[in-house]
mmCIF file as gemmi writes it, N, C-alpha and C atoms, coordinates in Angstrom:
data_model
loop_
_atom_site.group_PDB
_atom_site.id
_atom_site.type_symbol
_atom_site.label_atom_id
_atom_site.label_alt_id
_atom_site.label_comp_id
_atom_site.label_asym_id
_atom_site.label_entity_id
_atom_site.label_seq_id
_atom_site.pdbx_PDB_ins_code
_atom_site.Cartn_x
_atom_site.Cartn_y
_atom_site.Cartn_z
_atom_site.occupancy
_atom_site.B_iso_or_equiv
_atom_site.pdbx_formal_charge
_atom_site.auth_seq_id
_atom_site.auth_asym_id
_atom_site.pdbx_PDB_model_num
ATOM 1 N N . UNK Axp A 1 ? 4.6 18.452 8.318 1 0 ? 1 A 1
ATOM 2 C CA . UNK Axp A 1 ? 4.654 17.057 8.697 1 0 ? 1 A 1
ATOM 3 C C . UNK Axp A 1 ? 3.253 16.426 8.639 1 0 ? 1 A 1
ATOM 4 N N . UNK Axp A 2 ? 2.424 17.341 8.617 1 0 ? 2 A 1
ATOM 5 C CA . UNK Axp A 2 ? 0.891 16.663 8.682 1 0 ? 2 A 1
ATOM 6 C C . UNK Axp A 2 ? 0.136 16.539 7.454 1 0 ? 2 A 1
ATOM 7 N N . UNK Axp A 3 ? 0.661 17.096 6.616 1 0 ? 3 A 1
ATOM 8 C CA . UNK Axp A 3 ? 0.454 16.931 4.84 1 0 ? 3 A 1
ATOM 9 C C . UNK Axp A 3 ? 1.096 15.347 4.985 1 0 ? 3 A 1
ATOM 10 N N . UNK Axp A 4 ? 2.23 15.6 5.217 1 0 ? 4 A 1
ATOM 11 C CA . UNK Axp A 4 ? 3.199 14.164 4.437 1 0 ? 4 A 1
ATOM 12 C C . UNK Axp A 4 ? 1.897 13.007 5.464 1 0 ? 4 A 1
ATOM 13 N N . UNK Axp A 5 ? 2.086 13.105 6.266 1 0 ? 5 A 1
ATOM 14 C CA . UNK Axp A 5 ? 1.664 11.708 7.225 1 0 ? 5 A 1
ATOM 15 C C . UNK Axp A 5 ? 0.436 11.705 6.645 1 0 ? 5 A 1
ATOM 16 N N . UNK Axp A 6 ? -0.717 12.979 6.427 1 0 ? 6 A 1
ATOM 17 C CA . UNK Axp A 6 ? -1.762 12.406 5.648 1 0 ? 6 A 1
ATOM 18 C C . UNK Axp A 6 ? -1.606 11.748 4.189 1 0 ? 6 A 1
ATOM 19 N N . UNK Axp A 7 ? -0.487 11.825 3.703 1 0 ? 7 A 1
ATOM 20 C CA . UNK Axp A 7 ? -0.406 11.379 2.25 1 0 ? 7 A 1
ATOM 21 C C . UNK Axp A 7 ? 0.115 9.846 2.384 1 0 ? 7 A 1
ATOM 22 N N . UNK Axp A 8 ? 0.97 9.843 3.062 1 0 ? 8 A 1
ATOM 23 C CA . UNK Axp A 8 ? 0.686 8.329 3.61 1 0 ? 8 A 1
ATOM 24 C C . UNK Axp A 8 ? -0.068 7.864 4.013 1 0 ? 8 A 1
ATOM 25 N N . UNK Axp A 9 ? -1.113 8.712 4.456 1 0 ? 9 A 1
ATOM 26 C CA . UNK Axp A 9 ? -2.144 7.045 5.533 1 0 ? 9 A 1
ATOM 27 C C . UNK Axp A 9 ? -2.766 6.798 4.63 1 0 ? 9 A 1
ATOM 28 N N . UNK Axp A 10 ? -3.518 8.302 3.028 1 0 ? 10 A 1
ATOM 29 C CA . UNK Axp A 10 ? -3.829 8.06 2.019 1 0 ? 10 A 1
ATOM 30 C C . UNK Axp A 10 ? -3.718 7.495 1.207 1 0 ? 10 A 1
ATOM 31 N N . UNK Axp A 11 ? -2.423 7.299 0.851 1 0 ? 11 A 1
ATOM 32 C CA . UNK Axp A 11 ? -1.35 5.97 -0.237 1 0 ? 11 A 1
ATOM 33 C C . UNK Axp A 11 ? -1.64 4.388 0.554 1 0 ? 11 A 1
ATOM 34 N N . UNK Axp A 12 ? -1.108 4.513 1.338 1 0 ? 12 A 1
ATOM 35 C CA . UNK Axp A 12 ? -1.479 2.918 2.33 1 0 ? 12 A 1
ATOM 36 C C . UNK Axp A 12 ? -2.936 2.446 2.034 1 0 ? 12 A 1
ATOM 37 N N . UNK Axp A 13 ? -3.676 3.674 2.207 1 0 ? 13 A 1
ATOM 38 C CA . UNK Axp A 13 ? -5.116 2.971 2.072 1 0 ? 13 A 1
ATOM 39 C C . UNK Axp A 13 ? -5.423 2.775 1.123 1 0 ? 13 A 1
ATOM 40 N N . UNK Axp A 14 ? -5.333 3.53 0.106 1 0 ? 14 A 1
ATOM 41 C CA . UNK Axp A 14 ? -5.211 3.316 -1.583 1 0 ? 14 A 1
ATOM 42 C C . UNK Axp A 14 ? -5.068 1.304 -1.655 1 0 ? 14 A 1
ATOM 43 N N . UNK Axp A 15 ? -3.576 1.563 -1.318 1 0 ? 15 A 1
ATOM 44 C CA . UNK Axp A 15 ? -2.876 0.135 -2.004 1 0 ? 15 A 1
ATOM 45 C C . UNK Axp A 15 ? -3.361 -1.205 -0.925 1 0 ? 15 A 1
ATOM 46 N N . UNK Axp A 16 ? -3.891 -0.738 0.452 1 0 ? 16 A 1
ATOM 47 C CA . UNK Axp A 16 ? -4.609 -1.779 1.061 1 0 ? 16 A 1
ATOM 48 C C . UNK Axp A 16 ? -5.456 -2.016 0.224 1 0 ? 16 A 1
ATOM 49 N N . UNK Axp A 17 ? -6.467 -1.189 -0.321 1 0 ? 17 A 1
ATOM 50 C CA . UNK Axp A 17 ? -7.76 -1.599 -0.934 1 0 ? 17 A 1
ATOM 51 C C . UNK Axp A 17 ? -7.295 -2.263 -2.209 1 0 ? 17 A 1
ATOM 52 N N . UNK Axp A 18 ? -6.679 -2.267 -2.681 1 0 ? 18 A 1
ATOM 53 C CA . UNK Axp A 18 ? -6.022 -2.577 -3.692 1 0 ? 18 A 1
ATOM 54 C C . UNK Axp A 18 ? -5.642 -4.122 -3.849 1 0 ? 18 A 1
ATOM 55 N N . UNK Axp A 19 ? -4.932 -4.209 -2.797 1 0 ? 19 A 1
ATOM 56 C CA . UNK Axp A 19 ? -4.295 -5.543 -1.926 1 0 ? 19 A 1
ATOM 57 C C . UNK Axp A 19 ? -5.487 -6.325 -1.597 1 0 ? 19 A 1
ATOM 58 N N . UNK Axp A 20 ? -6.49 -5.69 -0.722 1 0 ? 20 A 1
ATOM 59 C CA . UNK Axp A 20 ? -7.714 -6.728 -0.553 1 0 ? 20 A 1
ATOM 60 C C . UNK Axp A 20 ? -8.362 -7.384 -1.726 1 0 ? 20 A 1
ATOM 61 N N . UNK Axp A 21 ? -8.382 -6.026 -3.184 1 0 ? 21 A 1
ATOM 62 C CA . UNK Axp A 21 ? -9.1 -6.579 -4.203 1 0 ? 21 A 1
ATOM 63 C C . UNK Axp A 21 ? -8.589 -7.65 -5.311 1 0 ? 21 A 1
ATOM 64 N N . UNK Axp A 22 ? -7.147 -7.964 -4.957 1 0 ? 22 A 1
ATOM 65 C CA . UNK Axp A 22 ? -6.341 -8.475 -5.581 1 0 ? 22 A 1
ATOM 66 C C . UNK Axp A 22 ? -6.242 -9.714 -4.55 1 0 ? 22 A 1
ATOM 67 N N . UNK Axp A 23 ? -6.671 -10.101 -4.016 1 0 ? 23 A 1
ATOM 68 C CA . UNK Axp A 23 ? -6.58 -10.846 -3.106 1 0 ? 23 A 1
ATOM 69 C C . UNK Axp A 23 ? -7.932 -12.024 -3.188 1 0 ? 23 A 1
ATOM 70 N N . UNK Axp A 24 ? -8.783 -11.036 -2.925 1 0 ? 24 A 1
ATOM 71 C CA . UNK Axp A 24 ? -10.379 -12.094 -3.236 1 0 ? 24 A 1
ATOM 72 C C . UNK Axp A 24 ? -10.372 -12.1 -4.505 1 0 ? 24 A 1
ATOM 73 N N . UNK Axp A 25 ? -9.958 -11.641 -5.636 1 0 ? 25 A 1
ATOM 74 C CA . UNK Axp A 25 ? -10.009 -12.158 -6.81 1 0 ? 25 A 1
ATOM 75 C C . UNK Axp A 25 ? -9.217 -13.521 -7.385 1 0 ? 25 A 1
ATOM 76 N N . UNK Axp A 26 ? -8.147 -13.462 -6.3 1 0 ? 26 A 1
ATOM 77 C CA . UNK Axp A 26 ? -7.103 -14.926 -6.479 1 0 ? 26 A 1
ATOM 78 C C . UNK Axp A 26 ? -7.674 -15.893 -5.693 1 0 ? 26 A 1
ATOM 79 N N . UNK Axp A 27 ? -9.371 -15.898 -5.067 1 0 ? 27 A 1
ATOM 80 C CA . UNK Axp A 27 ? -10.01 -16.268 -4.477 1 0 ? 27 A 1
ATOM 81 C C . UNK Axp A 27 ? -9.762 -16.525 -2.632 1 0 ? 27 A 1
ATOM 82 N N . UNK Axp A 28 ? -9.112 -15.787 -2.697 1 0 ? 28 A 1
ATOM 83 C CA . UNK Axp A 28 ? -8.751 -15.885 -0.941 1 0 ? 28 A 1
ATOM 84 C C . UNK Axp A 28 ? -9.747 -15.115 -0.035 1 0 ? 28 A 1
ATOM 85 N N . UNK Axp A 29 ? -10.184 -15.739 0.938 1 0 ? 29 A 1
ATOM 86 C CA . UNK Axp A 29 ? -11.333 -15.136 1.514 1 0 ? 29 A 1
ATOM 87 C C . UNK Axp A 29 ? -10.612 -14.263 2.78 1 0 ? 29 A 1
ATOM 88 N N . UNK Axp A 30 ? -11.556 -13.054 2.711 1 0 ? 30 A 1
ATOM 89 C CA . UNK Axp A 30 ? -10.975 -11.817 3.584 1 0 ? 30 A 1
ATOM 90 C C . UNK Axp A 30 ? -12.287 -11.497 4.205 1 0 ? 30 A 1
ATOM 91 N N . UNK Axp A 31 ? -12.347 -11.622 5.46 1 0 ? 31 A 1
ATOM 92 C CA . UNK Axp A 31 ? -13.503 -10.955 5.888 1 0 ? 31 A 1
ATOM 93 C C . UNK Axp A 31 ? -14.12 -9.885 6.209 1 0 ? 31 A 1
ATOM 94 N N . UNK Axp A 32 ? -14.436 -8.769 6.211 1 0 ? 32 A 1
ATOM 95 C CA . UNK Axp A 32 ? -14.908 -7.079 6.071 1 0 ? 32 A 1
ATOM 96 C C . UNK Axp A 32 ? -14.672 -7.284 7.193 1 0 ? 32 A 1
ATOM 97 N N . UNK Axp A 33 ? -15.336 -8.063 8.446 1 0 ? 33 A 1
ATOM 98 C CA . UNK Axp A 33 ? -15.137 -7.993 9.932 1 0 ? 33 A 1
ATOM 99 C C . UNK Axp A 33 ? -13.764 -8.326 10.156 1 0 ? 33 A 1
ATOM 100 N N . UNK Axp A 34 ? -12.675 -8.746 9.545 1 0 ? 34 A 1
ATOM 101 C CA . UNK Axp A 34 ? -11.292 -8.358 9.737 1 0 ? 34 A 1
ATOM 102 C C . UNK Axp A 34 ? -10.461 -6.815 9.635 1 0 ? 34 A 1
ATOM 103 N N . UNK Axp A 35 ? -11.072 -6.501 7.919 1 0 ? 35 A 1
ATOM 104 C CA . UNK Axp A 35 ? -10.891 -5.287 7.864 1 0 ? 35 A 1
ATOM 105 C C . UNK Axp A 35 ? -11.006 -4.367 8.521 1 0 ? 35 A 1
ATOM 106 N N . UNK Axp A 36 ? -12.449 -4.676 9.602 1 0 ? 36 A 1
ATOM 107 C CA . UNK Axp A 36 ? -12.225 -3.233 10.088 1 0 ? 36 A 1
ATOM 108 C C . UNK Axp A 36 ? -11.619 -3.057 11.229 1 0 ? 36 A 1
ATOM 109 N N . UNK Axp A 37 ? -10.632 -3.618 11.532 1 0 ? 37 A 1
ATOM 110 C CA . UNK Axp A 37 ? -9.617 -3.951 12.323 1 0 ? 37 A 1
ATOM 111 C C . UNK Axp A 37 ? -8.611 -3.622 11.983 1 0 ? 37 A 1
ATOM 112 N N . UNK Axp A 38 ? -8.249 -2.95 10.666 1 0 ? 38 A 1
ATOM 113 C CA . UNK Axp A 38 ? -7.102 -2.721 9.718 1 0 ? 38 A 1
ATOM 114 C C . UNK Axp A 38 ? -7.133 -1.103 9.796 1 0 ? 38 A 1
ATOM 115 N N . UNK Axp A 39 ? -5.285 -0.338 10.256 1 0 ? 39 A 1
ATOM 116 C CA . UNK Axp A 39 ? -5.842 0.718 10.225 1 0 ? 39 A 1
ATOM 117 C C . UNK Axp A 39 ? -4.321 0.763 9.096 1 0 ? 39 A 1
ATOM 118 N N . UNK Axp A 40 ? -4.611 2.214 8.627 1 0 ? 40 A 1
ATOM 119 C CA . UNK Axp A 40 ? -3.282 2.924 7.628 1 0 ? 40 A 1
ATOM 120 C C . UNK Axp A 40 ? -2.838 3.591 8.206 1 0 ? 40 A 1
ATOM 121 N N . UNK Axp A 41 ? -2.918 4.234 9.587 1 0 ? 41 A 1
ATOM 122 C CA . UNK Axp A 41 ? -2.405 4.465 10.63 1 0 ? 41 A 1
ATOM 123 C C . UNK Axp A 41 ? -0.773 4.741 11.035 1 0 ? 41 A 1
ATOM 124 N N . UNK Axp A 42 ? -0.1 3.517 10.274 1 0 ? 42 A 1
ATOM 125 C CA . UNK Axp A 42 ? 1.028 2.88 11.085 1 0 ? 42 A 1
ATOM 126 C C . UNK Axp A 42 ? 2.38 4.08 10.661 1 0 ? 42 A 1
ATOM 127 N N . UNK Axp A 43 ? 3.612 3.306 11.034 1 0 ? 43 A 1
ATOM 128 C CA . UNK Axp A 43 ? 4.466 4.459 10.992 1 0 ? 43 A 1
ATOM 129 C C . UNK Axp A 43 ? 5.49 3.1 10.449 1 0 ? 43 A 1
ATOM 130 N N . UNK Axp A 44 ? 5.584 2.005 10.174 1 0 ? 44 A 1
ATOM 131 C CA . UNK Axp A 44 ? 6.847 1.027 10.091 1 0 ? 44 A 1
ATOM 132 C C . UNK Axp A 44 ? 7.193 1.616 8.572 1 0 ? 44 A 1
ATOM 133 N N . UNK Axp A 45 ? 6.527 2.475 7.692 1 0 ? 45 A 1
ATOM 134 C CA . UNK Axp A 45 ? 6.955 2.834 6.428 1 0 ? 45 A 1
ATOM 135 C C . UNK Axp A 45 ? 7.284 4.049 6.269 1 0 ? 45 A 1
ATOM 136 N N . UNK Axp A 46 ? 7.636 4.641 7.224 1 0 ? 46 A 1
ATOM 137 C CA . UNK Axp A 46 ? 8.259 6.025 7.162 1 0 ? 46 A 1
ATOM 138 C C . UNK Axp A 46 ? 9.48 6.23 7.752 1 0 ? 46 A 1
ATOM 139 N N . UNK Axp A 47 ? 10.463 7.017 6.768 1 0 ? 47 A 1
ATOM 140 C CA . UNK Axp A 47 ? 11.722 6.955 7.622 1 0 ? 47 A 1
ATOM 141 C C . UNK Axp A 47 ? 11.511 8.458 8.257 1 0 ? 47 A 1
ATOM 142 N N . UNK Axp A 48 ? 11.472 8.842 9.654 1 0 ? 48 A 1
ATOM 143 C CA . UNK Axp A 48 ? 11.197 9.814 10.47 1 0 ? 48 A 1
ATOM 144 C C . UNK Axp A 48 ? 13.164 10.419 10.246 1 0 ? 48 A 1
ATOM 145 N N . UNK Axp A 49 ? 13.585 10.207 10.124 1 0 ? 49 A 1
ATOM 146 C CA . UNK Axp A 49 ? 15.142 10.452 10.558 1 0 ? 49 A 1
ATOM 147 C C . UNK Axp A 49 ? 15.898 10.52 8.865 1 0 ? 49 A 1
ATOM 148 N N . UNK Axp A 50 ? 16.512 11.385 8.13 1 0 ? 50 A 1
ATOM 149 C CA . UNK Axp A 50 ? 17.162 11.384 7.341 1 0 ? 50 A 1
ATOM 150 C C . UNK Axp A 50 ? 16.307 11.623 5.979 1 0 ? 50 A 1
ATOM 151 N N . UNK Axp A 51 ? 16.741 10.986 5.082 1 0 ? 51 A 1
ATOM 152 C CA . UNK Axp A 51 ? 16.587 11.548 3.589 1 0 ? 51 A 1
ATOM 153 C C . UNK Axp A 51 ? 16.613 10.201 2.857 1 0 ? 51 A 1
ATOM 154 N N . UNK Axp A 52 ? 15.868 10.276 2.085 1 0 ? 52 A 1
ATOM 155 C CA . UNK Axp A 52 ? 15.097 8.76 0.56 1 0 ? 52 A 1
ATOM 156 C C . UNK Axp A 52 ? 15.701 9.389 -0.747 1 0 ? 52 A 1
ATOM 157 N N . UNK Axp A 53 ? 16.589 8.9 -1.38 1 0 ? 53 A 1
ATOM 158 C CA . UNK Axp A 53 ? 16.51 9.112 -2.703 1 0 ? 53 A 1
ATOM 159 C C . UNK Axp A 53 ? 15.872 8.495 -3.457 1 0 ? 53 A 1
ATOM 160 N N . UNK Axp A 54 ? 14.767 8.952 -4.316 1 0 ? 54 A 1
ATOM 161 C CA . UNK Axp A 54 ? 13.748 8.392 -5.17 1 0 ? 54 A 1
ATOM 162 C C . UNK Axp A 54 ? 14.824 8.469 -6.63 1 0 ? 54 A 1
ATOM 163 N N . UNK Axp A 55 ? 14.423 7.544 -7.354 1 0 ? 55 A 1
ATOM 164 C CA . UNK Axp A 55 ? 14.792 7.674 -8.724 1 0 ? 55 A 1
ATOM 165 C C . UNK Axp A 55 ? 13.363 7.76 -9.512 1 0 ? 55 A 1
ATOM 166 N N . UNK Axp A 56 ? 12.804 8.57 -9.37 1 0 ? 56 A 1
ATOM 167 C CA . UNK Axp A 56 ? 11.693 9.372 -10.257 1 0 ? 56 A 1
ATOM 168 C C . UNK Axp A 56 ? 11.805 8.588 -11.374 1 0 ? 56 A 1
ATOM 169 N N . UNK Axp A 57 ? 12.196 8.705 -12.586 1 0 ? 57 A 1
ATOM 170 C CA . UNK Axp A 57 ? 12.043 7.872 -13.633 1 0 ? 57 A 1
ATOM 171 C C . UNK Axp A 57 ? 11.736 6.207 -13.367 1 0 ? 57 A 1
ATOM 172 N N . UNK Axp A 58 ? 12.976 5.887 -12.479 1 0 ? 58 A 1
ATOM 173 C CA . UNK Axp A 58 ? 12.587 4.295 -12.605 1 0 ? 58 A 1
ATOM 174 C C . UNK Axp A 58 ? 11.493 4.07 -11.632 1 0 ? 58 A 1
ATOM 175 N N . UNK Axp A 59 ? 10.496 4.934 -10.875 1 0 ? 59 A 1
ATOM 176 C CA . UNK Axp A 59 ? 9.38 4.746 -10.2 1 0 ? 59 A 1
ATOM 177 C C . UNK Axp A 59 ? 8.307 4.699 -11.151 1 0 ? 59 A 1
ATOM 178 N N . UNK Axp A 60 ? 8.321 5.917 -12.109 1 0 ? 60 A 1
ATOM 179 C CA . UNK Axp A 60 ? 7.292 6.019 -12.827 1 0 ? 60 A 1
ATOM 180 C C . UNK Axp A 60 ? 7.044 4.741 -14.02 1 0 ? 60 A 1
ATOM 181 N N . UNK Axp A 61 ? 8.475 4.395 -14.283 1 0 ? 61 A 1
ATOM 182 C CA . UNK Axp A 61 ? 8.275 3.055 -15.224 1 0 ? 61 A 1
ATOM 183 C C . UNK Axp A 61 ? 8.017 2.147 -14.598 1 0 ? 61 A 1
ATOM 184 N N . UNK Axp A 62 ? 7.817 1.872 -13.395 1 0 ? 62 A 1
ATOM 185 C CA . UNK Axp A 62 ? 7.25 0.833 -13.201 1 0 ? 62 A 1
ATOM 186 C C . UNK Axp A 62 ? 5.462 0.553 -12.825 1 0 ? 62 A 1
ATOM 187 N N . UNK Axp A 63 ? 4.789 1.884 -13.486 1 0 ? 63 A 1
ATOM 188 C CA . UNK Axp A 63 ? 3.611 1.885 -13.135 1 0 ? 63 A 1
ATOM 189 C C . UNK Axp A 63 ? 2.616 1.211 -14.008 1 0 ? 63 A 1
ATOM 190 N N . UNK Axp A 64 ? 1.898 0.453 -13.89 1 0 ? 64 A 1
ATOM 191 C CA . UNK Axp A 64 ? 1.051 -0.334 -14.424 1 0 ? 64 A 1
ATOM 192 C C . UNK Axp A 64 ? 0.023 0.129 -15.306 1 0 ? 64 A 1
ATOM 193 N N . UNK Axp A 65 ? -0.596 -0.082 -16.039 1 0 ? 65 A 1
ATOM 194 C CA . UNK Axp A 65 ? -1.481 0.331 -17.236 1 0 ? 65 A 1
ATOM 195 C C . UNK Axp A 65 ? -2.646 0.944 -15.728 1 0 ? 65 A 1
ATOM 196 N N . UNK Axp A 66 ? -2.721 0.638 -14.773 1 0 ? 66 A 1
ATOM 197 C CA . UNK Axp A 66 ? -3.741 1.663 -14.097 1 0 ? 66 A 1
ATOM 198 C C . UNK Axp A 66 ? -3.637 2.328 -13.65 1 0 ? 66 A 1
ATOM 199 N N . UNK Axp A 67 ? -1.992 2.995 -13.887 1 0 ? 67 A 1
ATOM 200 C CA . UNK Axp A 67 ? -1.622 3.922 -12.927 1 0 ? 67 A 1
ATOM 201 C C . UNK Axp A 67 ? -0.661 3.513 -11.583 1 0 ? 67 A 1
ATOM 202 N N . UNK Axp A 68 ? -0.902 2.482 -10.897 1 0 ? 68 A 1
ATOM 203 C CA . UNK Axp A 68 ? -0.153 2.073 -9.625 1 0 ? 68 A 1
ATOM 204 C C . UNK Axp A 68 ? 0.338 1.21 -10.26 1 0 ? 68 A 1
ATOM 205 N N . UNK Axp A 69 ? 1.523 1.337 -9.114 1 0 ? 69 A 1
ATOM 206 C CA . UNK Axp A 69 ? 2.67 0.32 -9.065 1 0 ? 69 A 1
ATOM 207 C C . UNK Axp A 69 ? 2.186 -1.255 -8.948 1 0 ? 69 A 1
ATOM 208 N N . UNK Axp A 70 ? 2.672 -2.15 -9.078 1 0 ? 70 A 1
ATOM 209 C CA . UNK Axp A 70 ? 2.653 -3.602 -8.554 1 0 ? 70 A 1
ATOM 210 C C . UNK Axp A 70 ? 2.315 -4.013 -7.165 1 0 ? 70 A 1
ATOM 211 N N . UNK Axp A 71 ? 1.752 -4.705 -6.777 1 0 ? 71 A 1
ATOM 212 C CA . UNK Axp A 71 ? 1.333 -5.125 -5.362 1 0 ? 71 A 1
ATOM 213 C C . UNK Axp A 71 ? 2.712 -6.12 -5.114 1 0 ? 71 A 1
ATOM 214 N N . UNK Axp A 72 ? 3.247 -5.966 -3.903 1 0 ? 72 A 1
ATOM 215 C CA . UNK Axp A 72 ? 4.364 -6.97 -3.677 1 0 ? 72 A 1
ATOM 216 C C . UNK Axp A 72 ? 3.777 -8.159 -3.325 1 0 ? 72 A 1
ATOM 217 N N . UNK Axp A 73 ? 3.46 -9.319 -3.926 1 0 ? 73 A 1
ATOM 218 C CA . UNK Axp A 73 ? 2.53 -10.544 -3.972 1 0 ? 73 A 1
ATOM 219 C C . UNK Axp A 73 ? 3.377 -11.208 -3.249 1 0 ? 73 A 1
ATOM 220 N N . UNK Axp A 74 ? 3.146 -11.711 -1.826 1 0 ? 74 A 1
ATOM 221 C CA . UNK Axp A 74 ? 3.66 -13.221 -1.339 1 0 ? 74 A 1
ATOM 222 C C . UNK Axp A 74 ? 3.129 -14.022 -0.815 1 0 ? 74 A 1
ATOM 223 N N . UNK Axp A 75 ? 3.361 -15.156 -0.082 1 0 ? 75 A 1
ATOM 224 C CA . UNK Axp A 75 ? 2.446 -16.102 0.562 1 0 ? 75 A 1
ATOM 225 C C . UNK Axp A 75 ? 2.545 -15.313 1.86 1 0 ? 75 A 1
ATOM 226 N N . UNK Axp A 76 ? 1.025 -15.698 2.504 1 0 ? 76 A 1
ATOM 227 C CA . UNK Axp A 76 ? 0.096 -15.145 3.512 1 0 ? 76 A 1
ATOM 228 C C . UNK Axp A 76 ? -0.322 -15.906 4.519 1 0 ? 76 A 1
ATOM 229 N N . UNK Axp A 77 ? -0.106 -15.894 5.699 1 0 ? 77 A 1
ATOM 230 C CA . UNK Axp A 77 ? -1.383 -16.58 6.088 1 0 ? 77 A 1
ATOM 231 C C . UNK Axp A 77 ? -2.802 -16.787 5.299 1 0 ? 77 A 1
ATOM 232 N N . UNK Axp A 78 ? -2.885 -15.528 4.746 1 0 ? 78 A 1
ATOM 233 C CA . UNK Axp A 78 ? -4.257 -15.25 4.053 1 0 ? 78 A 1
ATOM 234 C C . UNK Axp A 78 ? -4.692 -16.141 3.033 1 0 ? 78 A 1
């Protein structure tokens, strides 16, 4: 259980950083002194109880010329 939860807080942080850099590039200002207020920490993306069927293929096609998936883009406060 402590592999998986580290591979999540790892993935989260991945695609936060990701999210921030995709973010000030659409010129939206993010402040580092917010960030570090930001943890990968959380648990609202894990199902603790039962079983995920992945469809492996249609995950991997949706990966982007850098490797990761798509950022789910919406309006923000931010």
């Amino acid at each position: 259980m402590t592999l998986v939860t580290n591979a999540v807080v790892a993935w989260t942080t991945e695609y936060y950083g990701l999210a921030v850099e995709s973010m000030r590039t659409a010129g939206r200002r993010i402040d580092d002194e917010v960030l570090a207020h930001i943890s990968a920490a959380h648990s609202e993306n894990i199902n603790f109880f039962g079983s995920i069927d992945v469809d492996i293929e249609g995950e991997l096609a949706q990966l982007g010329p850098t490797g990761y998936r798509p950022l789910r883009v919406r309006d923000t406060l931010f």
